[in-house]
N, C-alpha and C positions, 0 to 999 in steps of 0.2 A: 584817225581821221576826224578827229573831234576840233575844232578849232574856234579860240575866244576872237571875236570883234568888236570893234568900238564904233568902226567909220561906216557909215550906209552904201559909200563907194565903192570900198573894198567889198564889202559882204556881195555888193548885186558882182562885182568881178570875180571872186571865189570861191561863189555857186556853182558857175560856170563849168569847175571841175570833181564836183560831189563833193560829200563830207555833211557832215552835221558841224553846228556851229552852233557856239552859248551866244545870248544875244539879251540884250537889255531893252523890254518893250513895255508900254504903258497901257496896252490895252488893245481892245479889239480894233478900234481905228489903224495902229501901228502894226497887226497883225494883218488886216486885210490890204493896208497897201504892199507889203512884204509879200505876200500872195500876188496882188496885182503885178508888182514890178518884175516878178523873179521864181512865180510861182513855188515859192518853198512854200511849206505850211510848217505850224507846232507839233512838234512831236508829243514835249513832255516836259514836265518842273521837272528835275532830277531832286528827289527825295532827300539825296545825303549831300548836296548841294550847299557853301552857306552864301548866305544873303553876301549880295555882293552890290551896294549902293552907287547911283550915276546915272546919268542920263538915259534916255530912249533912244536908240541909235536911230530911231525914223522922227522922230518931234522934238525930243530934247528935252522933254520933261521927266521930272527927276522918276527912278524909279529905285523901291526900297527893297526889295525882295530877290531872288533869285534869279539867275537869267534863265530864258527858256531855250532850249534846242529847237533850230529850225535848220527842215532840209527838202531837200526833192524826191521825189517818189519815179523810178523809173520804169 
């Protein structure tokens, strides 16, 4: 139940039914409206993870690093 996103659409729709999700974000701006919209939060970098380059899926600026797992807490 681990699941890659790219669309900001999709993710606030596929929250809806749990899972943890990689996610490409820029920063704490892009983390607190993920929290806002859809209350997921960060879980965690996944350590063995590799860089995986591309956009912020909430602002669209580039990001160069690993994506972060975000999820809900129930």
């Amino acid at each position: 139940r681990i699941y890659v996103v790219d669309d900001y659409d999709e993710f606030k729709r596929r929250i809806e039914d749990g899972g943890f999700f990689l996610l490409r974000v820029s920063g704490a701006e892009a983390e607190a409206r993920i929290k806002a919209d859809t209350m997921a939060t960060l879980r965690v970098y996944p350590f063995d993870g590799e860089d995986d380059p591309g956009p912020c899926i909430v602002t669209g600026q580039p990001v160069t690093g690993k994506r972060a797992i975000f999820a809900r807490s129930y």
